[in-house]
N, C-alpha and C positions, 0 to 999 in steps of 0.2 A: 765574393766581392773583392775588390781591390787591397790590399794590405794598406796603400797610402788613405784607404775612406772609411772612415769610422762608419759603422754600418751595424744594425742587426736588426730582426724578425720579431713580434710577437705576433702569436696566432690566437686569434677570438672567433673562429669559421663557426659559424654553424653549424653543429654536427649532424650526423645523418637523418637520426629519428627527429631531430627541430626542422627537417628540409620534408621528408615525409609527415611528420604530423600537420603540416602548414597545407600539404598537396591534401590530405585528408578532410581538413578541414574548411579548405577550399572549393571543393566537388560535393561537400556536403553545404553547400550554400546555394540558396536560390534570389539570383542567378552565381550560377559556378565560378567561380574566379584560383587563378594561379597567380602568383606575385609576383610583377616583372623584373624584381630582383634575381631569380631563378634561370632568368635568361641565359644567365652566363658562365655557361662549364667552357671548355677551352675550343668545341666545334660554334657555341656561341658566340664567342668572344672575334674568332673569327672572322665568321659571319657579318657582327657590325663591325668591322675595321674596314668587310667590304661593303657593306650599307656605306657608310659614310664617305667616300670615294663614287658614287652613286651623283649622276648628273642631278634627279629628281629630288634628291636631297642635300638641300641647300644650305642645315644647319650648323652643319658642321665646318665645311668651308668659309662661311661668313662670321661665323664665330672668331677661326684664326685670324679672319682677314682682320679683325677689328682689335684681336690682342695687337696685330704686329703693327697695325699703324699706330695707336696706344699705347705703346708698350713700355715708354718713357715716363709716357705723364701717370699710367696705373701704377708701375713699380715705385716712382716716387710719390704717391698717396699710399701702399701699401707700407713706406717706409724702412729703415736699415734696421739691422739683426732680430729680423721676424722669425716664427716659427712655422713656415707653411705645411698646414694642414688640407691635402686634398681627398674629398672624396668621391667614389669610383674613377680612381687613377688612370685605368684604362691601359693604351700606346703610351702615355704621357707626351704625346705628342703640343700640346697647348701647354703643357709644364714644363718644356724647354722654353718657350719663348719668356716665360715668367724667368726661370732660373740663368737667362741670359742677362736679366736686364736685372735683378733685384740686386740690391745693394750689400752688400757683407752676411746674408743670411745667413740663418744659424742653421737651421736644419731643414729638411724635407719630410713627410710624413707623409707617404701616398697608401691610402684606407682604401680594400677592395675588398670583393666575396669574394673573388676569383685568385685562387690561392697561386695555382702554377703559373699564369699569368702577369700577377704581381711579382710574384720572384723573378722572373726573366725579364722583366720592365725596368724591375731595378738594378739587377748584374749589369745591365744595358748601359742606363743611366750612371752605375757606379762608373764605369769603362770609361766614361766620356765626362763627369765631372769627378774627378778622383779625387776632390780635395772638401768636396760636399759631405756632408753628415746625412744618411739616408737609415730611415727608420722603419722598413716596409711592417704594414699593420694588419693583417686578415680579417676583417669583420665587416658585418652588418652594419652600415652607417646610419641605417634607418631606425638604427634601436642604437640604448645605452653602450657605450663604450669607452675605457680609459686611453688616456695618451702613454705613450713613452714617457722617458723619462727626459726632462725637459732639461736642455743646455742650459746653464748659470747664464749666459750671455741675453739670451731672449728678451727682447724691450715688447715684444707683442705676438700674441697668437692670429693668424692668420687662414681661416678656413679659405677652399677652393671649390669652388662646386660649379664648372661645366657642363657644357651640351644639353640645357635645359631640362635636367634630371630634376630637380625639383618639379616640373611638369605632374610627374607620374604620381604625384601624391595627392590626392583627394585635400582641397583649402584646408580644411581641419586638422590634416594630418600634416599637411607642408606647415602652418602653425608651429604646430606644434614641435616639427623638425628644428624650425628655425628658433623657437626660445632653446630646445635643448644647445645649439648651437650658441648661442648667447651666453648660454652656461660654460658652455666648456669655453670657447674664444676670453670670457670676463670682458669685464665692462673695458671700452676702448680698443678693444679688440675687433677684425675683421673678416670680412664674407665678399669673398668676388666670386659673383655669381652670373650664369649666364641664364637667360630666358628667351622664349620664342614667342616672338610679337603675333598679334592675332591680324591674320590676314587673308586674302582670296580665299574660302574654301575653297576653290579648283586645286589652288597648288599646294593647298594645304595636304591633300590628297592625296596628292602626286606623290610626294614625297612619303607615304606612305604602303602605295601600292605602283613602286617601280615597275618598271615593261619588264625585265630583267627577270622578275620575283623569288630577288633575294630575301625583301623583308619578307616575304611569305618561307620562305624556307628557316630566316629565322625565328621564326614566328613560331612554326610546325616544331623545331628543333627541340623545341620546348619538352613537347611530347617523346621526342625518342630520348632526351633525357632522362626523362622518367624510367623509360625502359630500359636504358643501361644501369641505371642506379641500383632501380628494384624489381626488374625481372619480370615487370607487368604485362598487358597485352592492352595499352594503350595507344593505338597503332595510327601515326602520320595519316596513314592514306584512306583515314576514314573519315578525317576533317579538311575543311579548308580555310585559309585565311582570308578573312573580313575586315578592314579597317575604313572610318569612315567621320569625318568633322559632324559633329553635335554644335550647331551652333549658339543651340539655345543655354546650354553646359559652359561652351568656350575651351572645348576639349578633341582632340581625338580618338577616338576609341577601338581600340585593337580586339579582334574578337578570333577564335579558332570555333569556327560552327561545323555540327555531327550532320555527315549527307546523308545518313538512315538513321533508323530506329537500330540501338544497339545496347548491350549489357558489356562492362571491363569487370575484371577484378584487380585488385589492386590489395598483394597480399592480401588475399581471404575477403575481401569489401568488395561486395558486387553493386557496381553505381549503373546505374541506367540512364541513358539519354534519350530523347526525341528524336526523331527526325527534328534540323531547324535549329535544335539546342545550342545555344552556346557558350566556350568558358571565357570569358574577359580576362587580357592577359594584361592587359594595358592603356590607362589614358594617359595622356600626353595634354594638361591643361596648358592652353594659350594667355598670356597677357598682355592689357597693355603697360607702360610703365608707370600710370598714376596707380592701377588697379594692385603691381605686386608694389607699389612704394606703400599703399595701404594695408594690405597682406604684413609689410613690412616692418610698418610703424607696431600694428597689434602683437609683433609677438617682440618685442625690445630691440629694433633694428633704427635706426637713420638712415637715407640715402645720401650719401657723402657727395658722390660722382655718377653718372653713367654715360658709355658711349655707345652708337648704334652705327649699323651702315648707311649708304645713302640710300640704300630702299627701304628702311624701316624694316625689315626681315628678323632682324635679331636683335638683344639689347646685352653689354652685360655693365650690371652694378656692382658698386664699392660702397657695403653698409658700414656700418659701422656699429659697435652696442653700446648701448645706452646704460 
């Protein structure tokens, strides 16, 4: 980092046997599931920067489009000498447009799993705001985790959570996300959040299974993951990707299905699949905005603000806690 940018790391990653014991006990469920958290070693990470540059997927581009015409009136509800806390940080590409327009902020806090990632997102970001306070953080955001050490100046905590990542957590669990959030922001504290509006399944679709089939490559990635990690014979070219709107759910659902009948092992664990079988990598829950303002209300949230595009595509809100 910069010598002029107060800067430092704390790592809370995941360590190996909590990434394996999760796969273990993931394929021992029926139905199978892996946690779409896992998506992202550094060929994943990739992978979506090229999903999202992807005509068929819309959410990502309409997301930006609505920070940058917003960008004044959210940074001024977000308010002066905040503490922004983002999680799954990503490019930071949506966290510039915030750290343009925010007003004397104290610090930055961008929280990923993706350790080498986050380090190079932040040297980045150090390079080009060299006068910011940047706190890169390793960890699971989906479970318990402490902050840094918070600047004496801080008038408010400020979570960030884009790209409709809240999506991928089952109502109960996104719940439950958002009171822990409530906790750490404290009362008066904030959530600018992005969500994806429920719409067409045709393009809901789309945007899931591009012509392209990136997301099918990152989808699969999953599995050769596994195999660089730990050496398994969980092998890509024996599944293929599935994704598909539920609309009775209000969800997308990402799936990797077995094309034969076949046995893995997986250090010493021999799992068997069907022909058909398959492991759930990923939903993707759709809302509209009365449904997450309710979501909202129940786990200690207000909706302060929210703005959308003119196709109704995307929404993101300004909670607030109570």
């Amino acid at each position: 980092m910069n010598a002029g940018n107060k800067s430092d790391q704390r790592d809370a990653k995941p360590d190996q046997d909590g990434f394996w014991g999760e796969v273990l006990h993931g394929l021992a469920q029926s139905p199978k599931r892996i946690a779409p958290k896992f998506f992202y070693d550094e060929v994943g990470c990739q992978l979506f920067e090229e999903i999202c540059q992807l005509d068929e997927y819309y959410l990502t581009r309409t997301e930006i489009d609505i920070l940058r015409k917003n960008s004044t009136e959210i940074c001024r509800a977000l308010g002066p000498k905040c503490l922004l806390v983002e999680f799954g940080s990503g490019s930071n590409v949506k966290t510039r447009i915030l750290l343009d327009h925010l007003f004397e902020l104290a610090a930055y806090v961008p929280v990923d799993i993706a350790q080498a990632n986050l380090l190079q997102c932040s040297v980045r970001l150090s390079n080009d705001y060299p006068d910011l306070c940047i706190l890169p953080l390793c960890a699971d955001f989906t479970t318990d985790f402490s902050l840094p050490e918070i600047p004496a100046l801080v008038q408010r905590i400020v979570a960030f959570f884009p790209g409709s990542t809240i999506g991928n957590l089952e109502p109960v669990d996104a719940e439950a996300f958002l009171r822990r959030t409530a906790m750490l922001c404290g009362p008066g504290g904030g959530l600018l959040i992005g969500i994806d509006l429920k719409k067409d399944p045709n393009r809901l679709e789309r945007a899931y299974n591009d012509a392209r089939g990136v997301t099918a490559k990152f989808n699969l990635n999953l599995l050769d993951r596994i195999n660089r990690v730990f050496g398994t014979n969980l092998r890509h070219q024996n599944f293929r990707h599935h994704a598909f709107y539920n609309e009775e759910l209000g969800r997308i659902e990402m799936h990797l299905v077995s094309m034969a009948e076949q046995f893995v092992q997986l250090n010493g664990t021999r799992i068997a699949f069907a022909e058909g079988e398959q492991i759930t990598t990923e939903y993707s829950y759709k809302y509209s905005v009365l449904e997450f303002a309710d979501l909202a209300a129940r786990s200690g949230w207000g909706v302060q603000e929210f703005w959308t595009d003119l196709e109704h595509l995307f929404c993101v809100l300004h909670l607030v806690a109570r």
